[in-house]
N, C-alpha and C positions, 0 to 999 in steps of 0.2 A: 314092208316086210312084217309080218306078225310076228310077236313076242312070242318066243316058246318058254313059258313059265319053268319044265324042269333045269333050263344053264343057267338061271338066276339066282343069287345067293338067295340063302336061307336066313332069315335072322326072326330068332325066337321073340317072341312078345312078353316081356314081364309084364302082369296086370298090377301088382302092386306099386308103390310109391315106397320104391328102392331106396332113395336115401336123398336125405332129406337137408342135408349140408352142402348139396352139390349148388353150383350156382346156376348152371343149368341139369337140372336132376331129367333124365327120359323116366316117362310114366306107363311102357306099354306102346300108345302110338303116335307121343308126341313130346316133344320136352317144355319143361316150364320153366321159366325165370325169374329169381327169387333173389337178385340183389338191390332193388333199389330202394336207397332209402325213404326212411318214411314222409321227412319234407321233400324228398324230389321227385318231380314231374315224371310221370311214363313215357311222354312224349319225347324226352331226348332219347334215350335208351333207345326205345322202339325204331326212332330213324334212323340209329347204326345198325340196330341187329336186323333190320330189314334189308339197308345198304346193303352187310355183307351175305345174307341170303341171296339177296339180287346176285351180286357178281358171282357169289359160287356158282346160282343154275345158268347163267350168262356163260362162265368156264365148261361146264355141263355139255348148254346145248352148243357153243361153239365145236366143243370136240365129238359130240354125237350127231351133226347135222347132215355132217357128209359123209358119214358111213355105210359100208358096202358089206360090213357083217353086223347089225345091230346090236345082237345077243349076246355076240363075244366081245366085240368093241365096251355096249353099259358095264358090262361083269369084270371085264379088264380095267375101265373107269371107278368100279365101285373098290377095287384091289389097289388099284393103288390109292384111291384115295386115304383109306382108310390105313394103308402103310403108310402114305406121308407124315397125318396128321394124327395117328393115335396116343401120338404123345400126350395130348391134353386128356386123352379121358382118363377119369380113377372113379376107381368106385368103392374109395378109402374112406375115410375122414374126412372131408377138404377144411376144418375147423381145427386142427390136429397139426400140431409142428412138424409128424409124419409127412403130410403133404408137399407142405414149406422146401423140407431137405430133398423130397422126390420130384417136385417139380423143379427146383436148382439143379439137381442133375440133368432133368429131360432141358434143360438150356430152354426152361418160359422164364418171362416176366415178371416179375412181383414189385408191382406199384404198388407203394403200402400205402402213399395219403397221397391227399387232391393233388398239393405242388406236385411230383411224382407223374401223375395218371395226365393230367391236363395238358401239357405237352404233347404227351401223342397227337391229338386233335389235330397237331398243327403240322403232325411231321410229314414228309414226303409222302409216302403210302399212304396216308391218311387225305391229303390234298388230290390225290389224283386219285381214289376212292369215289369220294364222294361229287367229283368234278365230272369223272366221267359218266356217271350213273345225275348228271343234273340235279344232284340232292344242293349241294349248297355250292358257289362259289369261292374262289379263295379266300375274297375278301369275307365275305358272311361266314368265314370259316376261322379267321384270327379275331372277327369282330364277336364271334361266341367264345371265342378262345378267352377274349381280352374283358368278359362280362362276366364270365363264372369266376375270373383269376380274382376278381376286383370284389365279387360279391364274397368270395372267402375270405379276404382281406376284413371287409367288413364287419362280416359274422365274428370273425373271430376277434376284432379288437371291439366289439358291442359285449361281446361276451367275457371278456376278461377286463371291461369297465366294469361291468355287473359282479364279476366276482371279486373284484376291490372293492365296489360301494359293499357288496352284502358281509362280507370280512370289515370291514372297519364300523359299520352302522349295526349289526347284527351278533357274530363270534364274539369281537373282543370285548365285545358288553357283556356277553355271556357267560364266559370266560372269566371277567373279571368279577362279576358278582359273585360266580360260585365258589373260587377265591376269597373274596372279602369271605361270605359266610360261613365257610372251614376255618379259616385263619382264625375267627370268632370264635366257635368251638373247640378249636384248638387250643386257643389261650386261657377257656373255659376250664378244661379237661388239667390244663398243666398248673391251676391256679389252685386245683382241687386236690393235685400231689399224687393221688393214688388210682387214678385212670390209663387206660393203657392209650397212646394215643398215635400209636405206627400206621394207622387208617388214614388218619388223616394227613400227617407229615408225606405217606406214600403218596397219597394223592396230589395235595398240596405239588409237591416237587414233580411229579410228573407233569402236571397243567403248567407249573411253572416253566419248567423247560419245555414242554411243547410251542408254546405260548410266547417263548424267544425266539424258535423256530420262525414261528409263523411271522412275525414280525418284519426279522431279516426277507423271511421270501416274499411277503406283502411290497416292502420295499424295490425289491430286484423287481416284481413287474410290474408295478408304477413306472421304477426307471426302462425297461424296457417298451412302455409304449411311451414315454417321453423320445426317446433313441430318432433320430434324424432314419429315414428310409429313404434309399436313393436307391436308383438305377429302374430300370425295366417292370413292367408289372409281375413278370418272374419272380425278379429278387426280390421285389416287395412281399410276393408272398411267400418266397422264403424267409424272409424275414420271420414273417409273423409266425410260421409254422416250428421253426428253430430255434426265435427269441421268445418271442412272445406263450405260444403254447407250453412252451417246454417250460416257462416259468408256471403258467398256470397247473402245469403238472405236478409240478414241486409244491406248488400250495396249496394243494388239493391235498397231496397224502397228508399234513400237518393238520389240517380241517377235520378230516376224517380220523385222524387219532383223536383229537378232543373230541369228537364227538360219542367218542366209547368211552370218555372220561369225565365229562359234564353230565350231569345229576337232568333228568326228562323235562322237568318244570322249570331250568335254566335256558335249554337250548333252543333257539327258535325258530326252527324248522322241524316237521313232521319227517320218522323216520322211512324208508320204501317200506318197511311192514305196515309200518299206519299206512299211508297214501294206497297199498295195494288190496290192506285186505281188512284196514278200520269200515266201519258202517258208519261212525258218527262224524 
C-alpha cells in the first residue's frame, strides 16, 4: 500500500544546534551524542546505542509488518510511542539541578558515578538485550562487566597514590618553606618594634592551620588504601569510590586552599591560567 504523506505526522526541522547540554541534542535531522569521555573509547557506547536502535526498529517493524491499514497503524505507532516515552525529552538545561529535580519526578535514573551506572550492564533487561540481538553473550557481558569494574579500581587507587606522593614530595615542602621564610620576616619586623606585622601573622596562621588540615586527611588516605577490600568486585569498588575517593576529595579542597595562600615562586605546580593561556 502506498504511503499517503498527508496522515503522517508533521514534525518541524530545527536547523540550528538547539542545545548544547543535551546528551543526546537533535540538530534538525539527526541527533548527536556528546557524553563520552575523553579517555573512553566510542566503541563501547556505540554497541549499546546501536543495540537499542536495533530493538526499537525490530519493535517497529514487528508491529508494522502485518498491517492491513499502513497509514494509520505508523501514525498510531509514532502516537504512542512518543506518549510512552516523552518523558526523557527536555529541552531545559540538562547541566542545571532544574533537570536533576525534573527528571526525579518523571521516575528516570540518575547514575551519578561508574559503581552506580555499571551494574546495569549486567541486569536482566540488559542480558537479554544484547543476547537477543547476538551482540554479546552472558558471559562476555559480566566478563566486561567485571574488566571496567576492576579498571576503576585501578585508576583510582594509581591516582590517589599519586596524590600522596605529590602532597608529601611536593605541597608540604612548599608549604613549609614559605612558612620558614614569613616566620623570618616576621621576627625581623617584631625585632624592629615599629612595623605593622598583621600580614604576616594572618598568613602565617592561616597556612598553619591549613596545613594541619592537610596532614590529618594526607593520613585518613594512606589509611584508607591500606584498609583490607573484601568481597565482590562490586564492593571493591565501592570501596574505592566511598573510601578512597571521598578521601581524596577532602584533600584536595585543603591543597586548593594553600594554594591561594602560598607565595607563586613556592608552589610547584603551574596554575590552569598558566597551563591554559601561558605561551612560555
Amino acid at each position: 500500500m502506498e504511503i499517503g504523506v498527508s496522515v503522517l505526522p508533521h514534525f518541524p526541522k530545527d536547523t540550528t544546534d538547539r542545545n548544547r547540554t543535551s546528551p543526546f541534542a537533535f540538530t534538525g535531522n539527526k541527533f548527536e551524542f556528546r557524553m563520552v569521555g575523553s579517555a573512553f573509547s566510542i566503541g563501547g557506547p556505540n554497541i549499546v546505542l546501536n543495540t537499542i536502535v536495533a530493538e526499537s526498529l525490530r519493535q517497529f517493524a514487528d508491529s508494522l509488518e502485518k498491517s492491513k491499514n499502513f497509514n494509520g497503524d505508523i501514525a498510531a505507532l509514532v502516537k504512542k510511542t512518543i506518549s510512552e516515552h516523552k518523558r526523557i525529552i527536555f529541552n531545559g538545561n540538562n547541566y542545571a539541578e532544574e533537570w536533576v529535580i525534573e527528571a526525579q519526578k518523571r521516575g528516570l535514573s540518575n547514575l551519578k558515578t561508574t559503581v552506580d551506572a555499571l551494574p546495569e550492564f549486567i541486569s536482566k533487561k540488559s542480558i537479554e538485550l544484547f543476547t537477543k540481538h547476538h551482540v554479546f553473550t552472558e558471559t562476555e557481558l559480566h566478563s566486561r562487566y567485571e574488566i571496567l569494574m576492576e579498571a576503576y579500581c585501578k585508576t583510582i587507587n594509581i591516582e590517589a597514590l599519586t596524590m600522596v606522593d605529590m602532597v608529601k614530595r611536593d605541597i608540604i615542602p612548599a608549604c613549609v618553606d614559605y612558612q620558614k621564610d614569613l616566620t623570618k620576616l616576621l621576627t625581623q619586623k617584631k625585632a624592629l618594634g615599629y612595623y605593622d606585622s598583621s600580614l604576616e601573622e594572618n598568613l602565617i596562621g592561616n597556612i598553619s592551620k591549613l596545613s594541619a588540615s592537610l596532614l590529618t586527611k594526607l593520613s585518613a588516605l594512606e589509611s584508607a588504601l591500606l584498609e583490607t577490600k573484601e568481597g565482590d568486585i562490586a564492593a571493591h569498588a565501592r570501596f574505592y569510590r566511598e573510601k578512597v575517593f571521598t578521601a581524596m576529595q577532602e584533600l584536595r579542597l585543603d591543597v586548593d586552599g594553600l594554594e591561594t595562600l602560598v607565595a607563586k615562586k613556592y608552589w610547584p605546580f603551574p596554575t590552569y591560567g598558566q597551563m591554559l593561556f601561558s605561551v612560555i
